[in-house]
Structure formats: C-alpha cells, structure tokens
C-alpha positions in Angstrom: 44.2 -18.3 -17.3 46.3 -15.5 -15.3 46.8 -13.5 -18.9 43.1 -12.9 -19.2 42.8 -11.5 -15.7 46.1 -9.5 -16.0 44.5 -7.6 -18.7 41.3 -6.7 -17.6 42.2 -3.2 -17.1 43.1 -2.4 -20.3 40.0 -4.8 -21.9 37.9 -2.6 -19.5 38.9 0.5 -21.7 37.3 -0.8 -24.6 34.3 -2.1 -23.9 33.7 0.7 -22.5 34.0 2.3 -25.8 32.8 -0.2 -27.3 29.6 -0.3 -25.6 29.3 3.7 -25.6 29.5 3.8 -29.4 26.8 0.9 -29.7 24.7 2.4 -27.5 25.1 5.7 -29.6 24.2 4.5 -33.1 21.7 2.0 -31.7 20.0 3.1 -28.6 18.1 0.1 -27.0 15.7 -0.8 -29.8 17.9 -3.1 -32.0 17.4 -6.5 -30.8 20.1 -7.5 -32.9 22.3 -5.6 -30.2 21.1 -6.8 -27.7 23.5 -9.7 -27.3 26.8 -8.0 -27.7 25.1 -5.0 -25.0 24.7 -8.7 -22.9 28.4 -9.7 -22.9 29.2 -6.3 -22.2 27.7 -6.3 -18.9 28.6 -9.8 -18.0 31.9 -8.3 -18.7 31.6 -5.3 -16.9 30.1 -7.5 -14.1 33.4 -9.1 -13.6 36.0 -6.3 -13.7 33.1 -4.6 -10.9 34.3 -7.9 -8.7 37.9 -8.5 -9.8 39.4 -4.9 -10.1 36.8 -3.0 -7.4 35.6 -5.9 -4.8 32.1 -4.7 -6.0 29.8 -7.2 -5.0 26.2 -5.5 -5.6 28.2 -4.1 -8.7 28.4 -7.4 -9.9 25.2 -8.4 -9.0 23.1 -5.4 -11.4 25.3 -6.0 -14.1 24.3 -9.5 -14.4 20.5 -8.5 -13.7 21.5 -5.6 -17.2 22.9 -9.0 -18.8 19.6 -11.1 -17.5 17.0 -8.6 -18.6 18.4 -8.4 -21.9 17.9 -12.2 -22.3 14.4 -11.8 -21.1 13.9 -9.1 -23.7 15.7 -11.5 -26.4 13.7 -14.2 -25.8 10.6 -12.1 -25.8 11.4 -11.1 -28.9 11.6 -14.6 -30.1 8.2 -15.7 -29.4 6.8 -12.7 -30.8 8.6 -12.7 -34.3 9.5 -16.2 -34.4 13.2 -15.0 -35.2 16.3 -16.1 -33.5 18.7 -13.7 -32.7 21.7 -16.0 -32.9 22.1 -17.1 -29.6 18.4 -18.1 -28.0 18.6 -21.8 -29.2 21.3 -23.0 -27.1 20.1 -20.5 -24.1 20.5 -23.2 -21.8 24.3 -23.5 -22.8 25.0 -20.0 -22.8 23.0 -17.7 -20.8 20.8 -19.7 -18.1 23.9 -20.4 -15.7 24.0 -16.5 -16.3 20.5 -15.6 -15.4 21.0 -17.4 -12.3 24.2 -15.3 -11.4 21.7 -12.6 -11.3 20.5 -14.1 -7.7 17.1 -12.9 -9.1 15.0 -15.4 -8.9 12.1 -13.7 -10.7 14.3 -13.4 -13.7 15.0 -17.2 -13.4 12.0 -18.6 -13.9 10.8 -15.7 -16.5 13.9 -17.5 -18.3 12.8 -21.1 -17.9 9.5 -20.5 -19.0 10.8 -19.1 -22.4 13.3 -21.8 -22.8 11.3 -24.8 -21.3 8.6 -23.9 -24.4 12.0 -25.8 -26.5 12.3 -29.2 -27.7 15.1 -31.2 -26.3 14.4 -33.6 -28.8 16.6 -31.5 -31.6 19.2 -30.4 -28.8 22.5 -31.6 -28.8 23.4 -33.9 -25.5 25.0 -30.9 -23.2 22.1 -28.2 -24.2 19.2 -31.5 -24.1 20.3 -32.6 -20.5 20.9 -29.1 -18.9 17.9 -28.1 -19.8 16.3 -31.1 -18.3 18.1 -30.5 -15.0 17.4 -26.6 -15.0 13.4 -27.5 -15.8 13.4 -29.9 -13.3 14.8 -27.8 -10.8 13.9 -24.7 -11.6 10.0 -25.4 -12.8 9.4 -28.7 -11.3 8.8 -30.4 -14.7 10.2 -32.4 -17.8 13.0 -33.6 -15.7 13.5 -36.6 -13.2 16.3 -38.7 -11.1 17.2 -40.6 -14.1 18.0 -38.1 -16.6 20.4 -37.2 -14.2 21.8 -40.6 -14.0 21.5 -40.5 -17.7 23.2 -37.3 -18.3 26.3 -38.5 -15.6 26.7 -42.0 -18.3 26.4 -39.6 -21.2 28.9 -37.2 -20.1 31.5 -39.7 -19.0 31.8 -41.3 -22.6 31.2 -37.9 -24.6 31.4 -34.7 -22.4 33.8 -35.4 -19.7 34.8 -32.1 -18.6 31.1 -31.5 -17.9 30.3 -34.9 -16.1 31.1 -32.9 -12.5 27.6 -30.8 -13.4 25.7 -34.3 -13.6 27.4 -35.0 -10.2 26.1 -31.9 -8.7 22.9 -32.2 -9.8 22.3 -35.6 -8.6 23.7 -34.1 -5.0 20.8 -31.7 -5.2 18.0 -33.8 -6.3 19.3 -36.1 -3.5 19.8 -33.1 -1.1 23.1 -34.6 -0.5 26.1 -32.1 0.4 28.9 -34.4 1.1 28.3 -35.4 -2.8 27.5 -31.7 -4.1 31.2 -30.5 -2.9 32.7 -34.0 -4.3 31.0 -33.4 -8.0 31.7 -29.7 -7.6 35.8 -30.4 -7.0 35.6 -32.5 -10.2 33.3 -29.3 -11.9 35.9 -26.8 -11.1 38.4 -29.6 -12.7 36.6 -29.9 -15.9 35.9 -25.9 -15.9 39.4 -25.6 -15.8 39.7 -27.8 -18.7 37.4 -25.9 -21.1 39.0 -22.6 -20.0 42.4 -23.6 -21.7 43.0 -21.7 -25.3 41.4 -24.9 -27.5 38.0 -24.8 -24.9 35.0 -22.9 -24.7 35.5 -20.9 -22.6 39.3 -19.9 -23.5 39.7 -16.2 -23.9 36.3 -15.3 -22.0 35.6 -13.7 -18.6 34.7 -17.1 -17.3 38.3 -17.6 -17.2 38.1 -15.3 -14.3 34.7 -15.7 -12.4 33.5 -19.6 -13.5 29.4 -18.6 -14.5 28.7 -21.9 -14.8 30.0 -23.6 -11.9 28.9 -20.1 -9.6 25.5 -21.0 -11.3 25.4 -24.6 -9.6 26.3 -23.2 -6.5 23.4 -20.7 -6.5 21.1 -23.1 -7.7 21.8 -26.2 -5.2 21.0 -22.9 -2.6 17.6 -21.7 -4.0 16.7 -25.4 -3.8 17.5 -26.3 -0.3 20.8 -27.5 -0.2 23.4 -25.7 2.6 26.5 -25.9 0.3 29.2 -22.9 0.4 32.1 -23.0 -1.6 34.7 -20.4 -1.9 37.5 -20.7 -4.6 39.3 -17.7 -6.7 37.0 -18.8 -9.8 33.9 -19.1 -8.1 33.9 -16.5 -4.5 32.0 -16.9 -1.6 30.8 -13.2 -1.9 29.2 -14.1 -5.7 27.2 -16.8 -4.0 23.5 -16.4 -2.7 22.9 -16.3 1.0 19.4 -17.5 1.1 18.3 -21.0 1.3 15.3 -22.0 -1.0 13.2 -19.7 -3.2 12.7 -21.8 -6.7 10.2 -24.6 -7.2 10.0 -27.3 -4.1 
C-alpha cells in the first residue's frame, strides 16, 4: 500500500494534465466526462490531505466529486441513460458523497439512488443500499437486513462483513460495538486494497472512503464514535453529531 502513496507526487502531475486537457476539449457539458472529471477530484482531494495537510482542501474536492454525481444522476432520470457507473452508485460513489460532510448532497444522492431496485442488485450493492436508505432516508431498510447482510457477508463477502457490524452498532446506537466492527472494517479494507482487490491501485489505498464514510455516517446519526488511523484521520471526520434522518 506504501508504493501508491510514495508516488503521489508524481501521479499528481498528471492528472493534473490530464484533467486540464479534458477540461479543454470538453468543457463541462459532456456528461460522458463527467466521471473521469469525478476521480479526478477525489484524487486531487487526497494529495490536498496527504501531501499539503489540507483539510477544507479535501473537503471541496470531494463536494466537485459529489456534485458531479448529482449532475450524473440527474442526467440519468432525464434521459434514461446510464453513464457507466450510476447503477452500482451505492458501491462506488455514495461512501463518497458522504466524505463530502455535505449533508444536502447526501440525501439529493439517496433520493436518486433509493428510486433503484435492489431486487436486480448484486448482494454488496442490494444490502448497502438498504443500510444507506435506512439510515440516510429513514426507509426500505430495517434491523434485520442488517442482521441479514452480517450472515450474508460472512459466507460470501467477508472482507466487507465489518460494514454489517458497524451498521448494526449504529442502528443500535452502540459505540463499544461500532469501534469493534470498525477494527474488523479497517481489516477487511486492507484486504481489498492488496493488488488482486478492488481497491488495489486506487487512492483508497491512501485515505479508506469507505470506512471514513461509516465513520461520518454513525456521526450524522447520533452516534459519538472518533476514530483516528493513517487510512481514515481524525481531521477527515465530521465534528457534528446528528443532521440526517432521526
């Protein structure tokens, strides 16, 4: 995992490019660019942490990276055309959104995505939407598709099984088991950030979304957890308690 870090400097330089020329040929109208203008952020978002100590830095890149979601998923309902990424948004992009701290942006998010049937998702995208509707919403989510997703996990997912844990701790408002599940999280994050995993190769190598994106969450519902690890700092994590649906 150290390689990736080491070489954020020099992956800095071009994305940078990168991002200029992009933003030269295509302006801001191509939804099709929208994505790639997404992980450019998120990546800038980490180097304005990692390299500078940039904390609201951080914090408006990942509101650039949120409100190009928004705009994406916009898009969608209009058109009725997927741009690649907006099926599994719950996977990819919703522990994002919440990084943003912006809670407006959250729920604009949700209410896209909730409008998706979990149904035709497979079990990691079906159950985290669940738990982010629940949570986020208040809706098409209870206590026993956590309980459900925790079994499921175990036998098929088990580097994700510490999220299952976590969200049981906060729909329990329980904080001793919160920082027990998010121990085993960081574990399993750890896991999926070797070369064969998903996220291998990827800034979450550096700053864990996902996990941060728990942290946050178990916060804006209640919950008076505080964690601080190298892949998910105490200075990433909001300060306020409560905000989302109660």
């Amino acid at each position: 995992m150290g390689d990736y870090r080491e070489r954020l400097d020099e992956l800095k330089i071009r994305h940078i490019e990168d991002y200029k020329r992009k933003k030269e040929k295509f302006g801001e109208d191509e939804p099709r660019q929208w994505y790639w203008y997404m992980s450019h952020h998120r990546f800038f978002a980490v180097c304005s942490y990692v390299l500078g100590h940039d904390v609201q830095g951080f914090i408006n890149h990942m509101k650039k990276t949120s409100a190009y979601f928004i705009k994406t998923l916009q898009k969608y309902e209009e058109s009725g055309l997927d741009y690649g990424f907006a099926e599994d948004a719950s996977c990819r992009m919703i522990p994002t959104v919440i990084c943003s701290l912006e809670t407006s942006m959250i729920k604009d998010v949700l209410t896209y995505t909730s409008k998706r049937d979990t149904k035709k998702m497979d079990p990691l995208a079906k159950y985290l939407h669940k738990a982010f509707r629940l949570f986020i919403l208040g809706k098409d989510g209870t206590r026993a598709d956590l309980d459900d997703m925790e079994t499921i996990f175990s036998k098929r997912l088990k580097s994700y099984v510490g999220y299952a844990l976590c969200f049981q701790a906060i729909h329990d408002k329980d904080k001793e088991k919160f920082l027990a599940g998010f121990d085993t999280m960081i574990k399993g994050h750890k896991r999926l950030s070797t070369p064969q995993g998903v996220f291998g190769g990827t800034v979450d190598e550096v700053i864990a979304f996902w996990p941060l994106a728990v942290v946050n969450l178990a916060r804006f519902k209640g919950l008076d957890v505080m964690v601080d690890y190298p892949l998910v700092p105490k200075d990433l994590i909001a300060k306020q308690l409560g905000g989302l649906y109660d």
